[in-house]
C-alpha positions as CSV (number, residue, x, y, z in Angstrom):
1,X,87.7,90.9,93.4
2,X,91.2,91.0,94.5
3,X,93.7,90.4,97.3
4,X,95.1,93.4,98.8
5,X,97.6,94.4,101.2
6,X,97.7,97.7,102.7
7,X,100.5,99.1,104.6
8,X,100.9,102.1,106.4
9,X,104.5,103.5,106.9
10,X,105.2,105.8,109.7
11,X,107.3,109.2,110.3
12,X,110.1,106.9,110.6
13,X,109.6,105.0,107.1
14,X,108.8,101.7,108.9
15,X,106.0,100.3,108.8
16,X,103.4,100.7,111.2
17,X,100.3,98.8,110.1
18,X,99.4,95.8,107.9
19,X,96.0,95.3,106.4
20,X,95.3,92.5,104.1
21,X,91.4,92.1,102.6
22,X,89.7,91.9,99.1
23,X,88.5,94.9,97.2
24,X,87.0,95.3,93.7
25,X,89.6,97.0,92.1
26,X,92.5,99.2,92.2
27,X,90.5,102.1,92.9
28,X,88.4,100.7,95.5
29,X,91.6,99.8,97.9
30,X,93.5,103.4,97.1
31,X,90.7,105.3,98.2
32,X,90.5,102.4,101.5
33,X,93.9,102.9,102.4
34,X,93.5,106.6,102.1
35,X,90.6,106.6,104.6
36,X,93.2,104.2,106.7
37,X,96.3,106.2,106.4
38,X,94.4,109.7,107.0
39,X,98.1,111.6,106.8
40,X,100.7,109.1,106.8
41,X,102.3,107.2,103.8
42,X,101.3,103.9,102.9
43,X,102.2,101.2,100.0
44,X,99.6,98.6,97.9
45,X,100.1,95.8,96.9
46,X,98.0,93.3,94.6
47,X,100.4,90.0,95.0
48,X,103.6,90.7,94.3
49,X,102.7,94.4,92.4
50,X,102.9,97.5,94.0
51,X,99.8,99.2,92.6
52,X,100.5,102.2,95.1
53,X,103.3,104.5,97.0
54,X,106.1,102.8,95.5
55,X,108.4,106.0,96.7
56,X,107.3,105.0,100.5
57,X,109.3,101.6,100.2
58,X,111.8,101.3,101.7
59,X,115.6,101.0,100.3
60,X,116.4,96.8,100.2
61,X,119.1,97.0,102.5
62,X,117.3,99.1,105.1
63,X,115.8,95.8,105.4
64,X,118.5,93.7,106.5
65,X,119.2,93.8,110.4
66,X,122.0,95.7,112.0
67,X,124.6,93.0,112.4
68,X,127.1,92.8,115.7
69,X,130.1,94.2,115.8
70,X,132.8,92.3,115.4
C-alpha cells in the first residue's frame, strides 16, 4: 500500500479539497480521485511525485502571496 494525496483544483485553479489516505497502487487512487473529482481537475501525489494531473498545478509563483504596496 501507499500514501496518497488527492487534491481537487477548482474553476479558479486553486485548490479546493485535500484528501490524504492509502491505496494499493497508482491505479487504485486515479480511479478514487476520479469518483472524488466527478468534473473538476485534480493532482496525485505519492510523497513528493506527482503521479497525476501535473498540467492542473499551479505555476510556482502563483503561490507566493500578493505582497503590499509599497
Amino acid at each position: 500500500m501507499h500514501y496518497y494525496e488527492i487534491r481537487v483544483v477548482g474553476d479558479d485553479g486553486k485548490t479546493s479539497l485535500i484528501l490524504t489516505e492509502f491505496r494499493n497502487g497508482d491505479d487504485a487512487a486515479i480511479r478514487e480521485a476520479k469518483t472524488i473529482a466527478r468534473d473538476h481537475k485534480f493532482v496525485i501525489w505519492r510523497g513528493l511525485n506527482c503521479i497525476y494531473g501535473v498540467d492542473t498545478v499551479p505555476a510556482a509563483n502563483s503561490l507566493i502571496p500578493d505582497q503590499p504596496a509599497a
